[in-house]
RODO-2510 file (C-alpha; in nm, 4 decimals, decimal comma):
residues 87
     n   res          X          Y          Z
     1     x     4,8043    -4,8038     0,3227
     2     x     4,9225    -4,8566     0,6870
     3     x     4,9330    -4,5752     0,9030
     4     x     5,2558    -4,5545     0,9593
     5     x     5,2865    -4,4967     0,5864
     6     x     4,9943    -4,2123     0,5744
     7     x     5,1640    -4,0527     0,8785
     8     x     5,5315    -4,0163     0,7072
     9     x     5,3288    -3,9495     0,3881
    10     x     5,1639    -3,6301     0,6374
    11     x     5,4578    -3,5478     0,7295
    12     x     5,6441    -3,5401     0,3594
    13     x     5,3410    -3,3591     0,1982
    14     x     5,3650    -3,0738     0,5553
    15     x     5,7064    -2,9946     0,5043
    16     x     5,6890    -2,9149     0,1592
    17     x     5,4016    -2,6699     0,1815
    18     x     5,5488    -2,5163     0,4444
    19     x     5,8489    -2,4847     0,2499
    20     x     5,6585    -2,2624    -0,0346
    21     x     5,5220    -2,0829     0,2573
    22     x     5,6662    -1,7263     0,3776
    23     x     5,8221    -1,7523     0,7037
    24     x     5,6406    -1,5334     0,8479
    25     x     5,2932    -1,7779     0,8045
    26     x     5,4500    -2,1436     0,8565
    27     x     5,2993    -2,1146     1,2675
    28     x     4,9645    -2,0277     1,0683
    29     x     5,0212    -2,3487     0,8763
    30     x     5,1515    -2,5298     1,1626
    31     x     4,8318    -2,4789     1,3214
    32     x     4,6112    -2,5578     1,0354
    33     x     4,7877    -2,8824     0,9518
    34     x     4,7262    -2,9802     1,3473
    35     x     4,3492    -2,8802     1,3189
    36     x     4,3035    -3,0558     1,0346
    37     x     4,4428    -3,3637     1,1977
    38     x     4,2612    -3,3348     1,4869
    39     x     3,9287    -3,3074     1,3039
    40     x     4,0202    -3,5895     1,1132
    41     x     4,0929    -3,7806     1,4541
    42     x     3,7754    -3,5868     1,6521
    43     x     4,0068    -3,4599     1,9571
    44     x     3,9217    -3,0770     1,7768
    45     x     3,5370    -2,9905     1,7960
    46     x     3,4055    -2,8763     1,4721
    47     x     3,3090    -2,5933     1,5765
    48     x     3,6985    -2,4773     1,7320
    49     x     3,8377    -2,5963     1,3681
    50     x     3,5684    -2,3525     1,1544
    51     x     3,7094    -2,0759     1,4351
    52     x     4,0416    -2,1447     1,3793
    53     x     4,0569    -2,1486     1,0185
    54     x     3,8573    -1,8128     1,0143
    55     x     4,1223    -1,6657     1,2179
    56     x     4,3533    -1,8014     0,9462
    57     x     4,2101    -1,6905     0,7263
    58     x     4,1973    -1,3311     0,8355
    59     x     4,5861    -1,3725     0,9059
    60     x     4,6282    -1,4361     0,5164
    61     x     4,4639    -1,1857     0,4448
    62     x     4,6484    -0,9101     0,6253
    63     x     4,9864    -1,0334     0,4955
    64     x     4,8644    -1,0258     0,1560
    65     x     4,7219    -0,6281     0,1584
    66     x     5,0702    -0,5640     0,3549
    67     x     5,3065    -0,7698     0,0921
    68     x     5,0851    -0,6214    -0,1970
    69     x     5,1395    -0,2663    -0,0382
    70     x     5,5255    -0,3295    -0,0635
    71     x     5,5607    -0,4146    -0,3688
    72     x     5,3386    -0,1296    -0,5063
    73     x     5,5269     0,1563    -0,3112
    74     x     5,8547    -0,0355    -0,4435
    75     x     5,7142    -0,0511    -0,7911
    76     x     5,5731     0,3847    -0,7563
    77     x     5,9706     0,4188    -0,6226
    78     x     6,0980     0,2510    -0,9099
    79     x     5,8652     0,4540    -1,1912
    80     x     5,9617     0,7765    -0,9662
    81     x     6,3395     0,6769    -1,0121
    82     x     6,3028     0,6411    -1,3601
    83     x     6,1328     1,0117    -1,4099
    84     x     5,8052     0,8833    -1,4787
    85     x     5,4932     0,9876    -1,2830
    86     x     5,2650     0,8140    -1,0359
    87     x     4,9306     0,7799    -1,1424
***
């Protein structure tokens, strides 16, 4: 494949995942997809890319406890709407 194919092919395959990704973590994927490709091209030490993927990591993470703590209060709301009790 020539390059200029794998690079439109990049760029296809980035914008839909970050598409399916919540707004609020497409700069987190932004900056993964651009480690990655530096890596790949060696302009990004090895060392800097492990770094920045555990700080991506720990990003996910926090936006998962806080979008599973939404929907649970929303869910206890709902049961408490209905007359039901929390557990």
């Amino acid at each position: 494949m020539r390059r200029a194919a794998r690079v439109a092919l990049g760029r296809a395959t980035a914008a839909r995942a970050e598409k399916l990704v919540p707004a609020v973590l497409r700069p987190v994927l932004i900056t993964l997809l651009q480690t990655l490709q530096g890596a790949k091209a060696g302009t990004i030490e090895p060392r800097r890319a492990t770094a920045i993927g555990s700080v991506a990591r720990a990003i996910v993470a926090v936006y998962q406890v806080g979008t599973l703590e939404e929907r649970l209060q929303a869910l206890e709301a709902a049961q408490a709407a209905q007359g039901g009790s929390a557990a």
